[in-house]
C-alpha positions in Angstrom: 0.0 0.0 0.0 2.5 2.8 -1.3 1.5 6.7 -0.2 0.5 9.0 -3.1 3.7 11.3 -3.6 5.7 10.5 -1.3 9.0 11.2 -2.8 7.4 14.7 -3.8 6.9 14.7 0.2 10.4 14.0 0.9 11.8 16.5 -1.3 9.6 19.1 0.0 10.9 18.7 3.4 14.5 19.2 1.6 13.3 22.3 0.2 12.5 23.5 3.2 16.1 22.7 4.6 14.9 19.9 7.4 17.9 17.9 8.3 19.1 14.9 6.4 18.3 13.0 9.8 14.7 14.6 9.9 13.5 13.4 6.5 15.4 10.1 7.1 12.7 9.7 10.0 9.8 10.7 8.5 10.6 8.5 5.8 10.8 5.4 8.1 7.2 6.9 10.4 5.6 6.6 7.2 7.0 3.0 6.2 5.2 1.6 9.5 2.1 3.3 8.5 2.3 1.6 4.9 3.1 -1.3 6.6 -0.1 -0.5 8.3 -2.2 -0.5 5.4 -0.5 -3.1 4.0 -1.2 -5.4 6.5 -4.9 -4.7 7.5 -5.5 -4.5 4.0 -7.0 -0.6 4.2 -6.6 1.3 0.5 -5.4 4.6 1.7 -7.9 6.4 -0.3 -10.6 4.5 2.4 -8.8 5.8 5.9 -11.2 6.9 8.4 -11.3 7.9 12.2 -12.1 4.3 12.4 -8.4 3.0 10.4 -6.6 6.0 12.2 -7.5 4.2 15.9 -6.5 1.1 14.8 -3.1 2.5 13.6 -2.9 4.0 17.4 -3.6 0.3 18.6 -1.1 -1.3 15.8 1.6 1.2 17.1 1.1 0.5 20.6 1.5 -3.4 20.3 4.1 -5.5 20.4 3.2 -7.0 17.3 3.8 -4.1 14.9 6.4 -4.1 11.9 9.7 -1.6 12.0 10.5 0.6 8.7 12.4 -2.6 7.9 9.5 -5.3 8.2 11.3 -6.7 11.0 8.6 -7.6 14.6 9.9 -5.2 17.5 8.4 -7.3 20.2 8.4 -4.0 22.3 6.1 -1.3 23.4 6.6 2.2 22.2 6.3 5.3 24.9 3.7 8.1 24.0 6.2 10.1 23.1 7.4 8.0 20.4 4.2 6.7 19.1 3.4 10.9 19.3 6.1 11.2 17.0 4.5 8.6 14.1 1.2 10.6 14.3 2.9 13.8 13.6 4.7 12.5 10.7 1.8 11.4 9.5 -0.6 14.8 10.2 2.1 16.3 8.4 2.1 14.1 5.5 -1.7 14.7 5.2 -0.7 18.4 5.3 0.9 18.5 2.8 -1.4 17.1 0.3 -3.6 19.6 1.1 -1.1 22.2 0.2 -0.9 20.7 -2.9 -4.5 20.1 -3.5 -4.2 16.9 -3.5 -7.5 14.7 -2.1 -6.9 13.7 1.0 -9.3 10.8 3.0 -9.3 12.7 6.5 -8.0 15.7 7.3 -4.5 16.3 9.4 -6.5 17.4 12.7 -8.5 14.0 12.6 -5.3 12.7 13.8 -5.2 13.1 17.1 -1.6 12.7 19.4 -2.2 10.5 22.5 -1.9 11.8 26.1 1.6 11.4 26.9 2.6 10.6 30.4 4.9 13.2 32.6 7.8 12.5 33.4 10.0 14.6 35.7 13.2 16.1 34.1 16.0 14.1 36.5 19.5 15.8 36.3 22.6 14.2 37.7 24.8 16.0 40.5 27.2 18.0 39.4 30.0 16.1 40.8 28.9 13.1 39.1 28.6 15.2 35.8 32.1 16.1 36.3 33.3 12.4 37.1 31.5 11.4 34.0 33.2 13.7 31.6 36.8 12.8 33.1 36.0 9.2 33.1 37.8 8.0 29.5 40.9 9.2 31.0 40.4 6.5 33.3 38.7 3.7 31.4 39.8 3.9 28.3 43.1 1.9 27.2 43.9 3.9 24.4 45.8 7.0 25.2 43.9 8.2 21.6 40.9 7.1 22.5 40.5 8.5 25.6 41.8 11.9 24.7 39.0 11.8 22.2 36.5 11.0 24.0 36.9 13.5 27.1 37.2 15.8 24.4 33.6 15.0 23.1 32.1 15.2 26.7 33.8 17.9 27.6 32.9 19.5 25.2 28.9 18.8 24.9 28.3 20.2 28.3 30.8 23.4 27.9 28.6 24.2 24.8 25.3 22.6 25.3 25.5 21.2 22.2 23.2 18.7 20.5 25.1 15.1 19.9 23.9 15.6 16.0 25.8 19.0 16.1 28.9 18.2 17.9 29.8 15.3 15.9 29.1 16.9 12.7 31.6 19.5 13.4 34.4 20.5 11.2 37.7 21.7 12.5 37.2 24.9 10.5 34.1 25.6 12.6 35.9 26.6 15.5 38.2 29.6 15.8 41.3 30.5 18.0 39.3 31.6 21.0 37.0 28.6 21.2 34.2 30.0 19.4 32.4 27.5 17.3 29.8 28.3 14.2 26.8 25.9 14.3 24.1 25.1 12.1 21.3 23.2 13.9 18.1 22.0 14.0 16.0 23.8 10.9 19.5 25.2 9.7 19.8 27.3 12.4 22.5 29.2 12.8 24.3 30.2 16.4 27.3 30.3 17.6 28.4 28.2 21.5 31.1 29.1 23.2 33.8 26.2 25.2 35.3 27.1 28.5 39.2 26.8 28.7 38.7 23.3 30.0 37.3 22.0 26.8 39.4 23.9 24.9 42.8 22.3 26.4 41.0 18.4 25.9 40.3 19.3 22.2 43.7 20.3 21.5 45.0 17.1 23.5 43.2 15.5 21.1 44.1 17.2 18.5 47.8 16.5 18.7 46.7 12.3 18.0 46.0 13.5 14.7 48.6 13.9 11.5 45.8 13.5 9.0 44.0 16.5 6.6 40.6 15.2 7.2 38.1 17.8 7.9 35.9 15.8 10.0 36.6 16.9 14.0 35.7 13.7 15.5 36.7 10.3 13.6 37.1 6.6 14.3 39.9 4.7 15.1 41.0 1.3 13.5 43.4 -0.7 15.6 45.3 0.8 18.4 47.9 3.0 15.6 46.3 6.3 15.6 49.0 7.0 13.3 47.5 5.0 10.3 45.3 7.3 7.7 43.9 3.4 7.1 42.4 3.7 10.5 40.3 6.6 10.0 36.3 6.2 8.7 34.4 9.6 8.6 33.1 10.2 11.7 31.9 9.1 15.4 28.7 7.9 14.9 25.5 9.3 17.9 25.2 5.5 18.4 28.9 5.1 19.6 29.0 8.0 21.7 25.6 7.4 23.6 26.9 3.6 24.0 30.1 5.5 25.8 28.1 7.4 27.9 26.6 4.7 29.1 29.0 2.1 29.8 30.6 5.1 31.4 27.7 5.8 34.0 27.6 2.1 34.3 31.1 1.7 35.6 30.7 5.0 37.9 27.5 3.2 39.3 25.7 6.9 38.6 22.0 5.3 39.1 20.5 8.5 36.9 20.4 7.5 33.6 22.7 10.4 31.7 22.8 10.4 27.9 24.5 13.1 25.6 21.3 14.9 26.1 21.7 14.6 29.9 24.9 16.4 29.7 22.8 19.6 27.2 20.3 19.3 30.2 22.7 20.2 32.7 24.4 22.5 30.9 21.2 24.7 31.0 20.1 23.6 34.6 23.8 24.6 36.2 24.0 27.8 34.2 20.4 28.7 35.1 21.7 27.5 39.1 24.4 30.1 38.9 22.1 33.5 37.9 22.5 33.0 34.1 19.8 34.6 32.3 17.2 32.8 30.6 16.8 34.8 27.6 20.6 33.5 27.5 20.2 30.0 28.2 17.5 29.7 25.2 20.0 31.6 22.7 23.0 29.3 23.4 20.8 26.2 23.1 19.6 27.2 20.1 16.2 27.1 21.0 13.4 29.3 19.3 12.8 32.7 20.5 9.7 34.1 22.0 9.6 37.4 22.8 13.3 38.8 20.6 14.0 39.7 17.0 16.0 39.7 14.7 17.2 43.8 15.2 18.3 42.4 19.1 20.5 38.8 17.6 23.9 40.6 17.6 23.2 41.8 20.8 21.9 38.7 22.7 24.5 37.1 21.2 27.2 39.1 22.5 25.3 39.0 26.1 25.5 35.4 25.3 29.0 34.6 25.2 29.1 37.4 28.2 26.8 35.0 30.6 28.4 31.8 28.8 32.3 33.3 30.2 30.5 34.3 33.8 28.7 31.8 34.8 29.4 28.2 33.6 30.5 25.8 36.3 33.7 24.4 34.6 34.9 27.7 33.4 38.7 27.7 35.3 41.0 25.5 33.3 
């Protein structure tokens, strides 16, 4: 049961300058829902309120297909099973922008209650132990020197995992400064304490190649071989680090590379940094500024970045 023109839907969201990763997983959403169809037999020209339920229940089950036809044999959170609907009310959106007959409108989609959860971040002297902790458990000398580098510097920047490891050395200057383009090509620049600054240029000094790539993968223990180099970290490695790192430390909250942007914003808030400041260096959408005030806020930015983060002092 293919969707009607849905390769004209993918290209739109490239138009539009979503993320590789973005279309990538909207493209898989809407895999499950023609698995959906395909499986309860249900044209998509007849969907109803009636087929849009059952698609909640086939999504809630253990039963339900992946993007790659493969069983899951686990239940998806709200949030996640949120996050099908949406690609799908925007799907149906689109259509509509290009008149194109839809059988129920995007609102007849309706997101299920989600379930709330309270935001849980670690101590700040576990935070700190979890950063310094490749030094400690990691063999390699390269390794770990990349790796502490990566840490340190996702919660001196508050920078997204997708962000940092798509960095290019070119995108940071002398002073620490680094250019990032985010979420919705979004640009901002983050700022890294001294601390970070000093474990990226320990890292640095493992590498005699010309790749542009910041972070990169390391073949064999010779960090000295241009054979052993493969683009760059992937999010799955990194997060699988974090982990086994927390596991180790016996830290019993569960912190992820996400954990670390959380308490980058919950440690700088703790210490009097401004809001308005916060929301800038996160890269967050704006409420109440515009565009006349960016070159300002950002200048206050790196001001209240210098001031008040935790690890500033080498």
């Amino acid at each position: 049961m293919n969707l009607p023109y849905l390769a004209s839907f993918h290209q739109h969201l490239l138009d539009k300058h979503y993320s590789d990763e973005t279309v990538y997983n909207y493209e898989r959403d809407l895999k499950v829902f023609e698995n959906f169809l395909t499986e309860t037999a249900i044209p998509f020209s007849k969907v109803d309120k009636q087929a849009i339920n059952r698609y909640k229940a086939y999504l809630n089950s253990i039963d339900r297909k992946t993007a790659e036809d493969q069983v899951t044999h686990k239940k998806l959170q709200s949030y996640s099973l949120n996050r099908f609907l949406s690609s799908l009310r925007s799907y149906l959106k689109y259509l509509i922008e290009m008149d194109i007959k839809t059988p129920i409108p995007p609102e007849a989609v309706k997101l299920v209650k989600t379930e709330r959860k309270h935001a849980h971040v670690a101590e700040m002297d576990e935070l700190v132990k979890l950063i310094e902790s490749p030094s400690v458990l990691e063999n390699n000398k390269a390794v770990a020197d990349r790796n502490r580098a990566m840490l340190e510097m996702l919660f001196s920047t508050g920078m997204r995992i997708s962000e940092l490891l798509s960095l290019n050395r070119a995108h940071i200057d002398h002073t620490g400064r680094i250019f990032i383009q985010g979420k919705g090509k979004k640009q901002r620049f983050v700022y890294m304490t001294p601390r970070a600054f000093n474990h990226l240029n320990s890292y640095l000094k493992h590498r005699t190649d010309n790749l542009q790539a910041l972070f990169i993968p390391y073949r064999g223990s010779n960090a000295n071989d241009k054979a052993a180099y493969k683009r760059r970290i992937s999010t799955n490695y990194l997060q699988e680090r974090i982990k086994f790192y927390r596991e180790k430390l016996k830290i019993n909250i569960p912190i992820s590379a996400h954990g670390l942007r959380h308490g980058f914003a919950t440690y700088l808030a703790e210490n009097g940094a401004n809001p308005a400041a916060i929301q800038i260096l996160l890269g967050h959408e704006s409420l109440d500024t515009t565009t006349r005030y960016v070159h300002a806020s950002d200048r206050y930015a790196e001001e209240t970045h210098g001031k008040f983060h935790p690890l500033k002092k080498d």
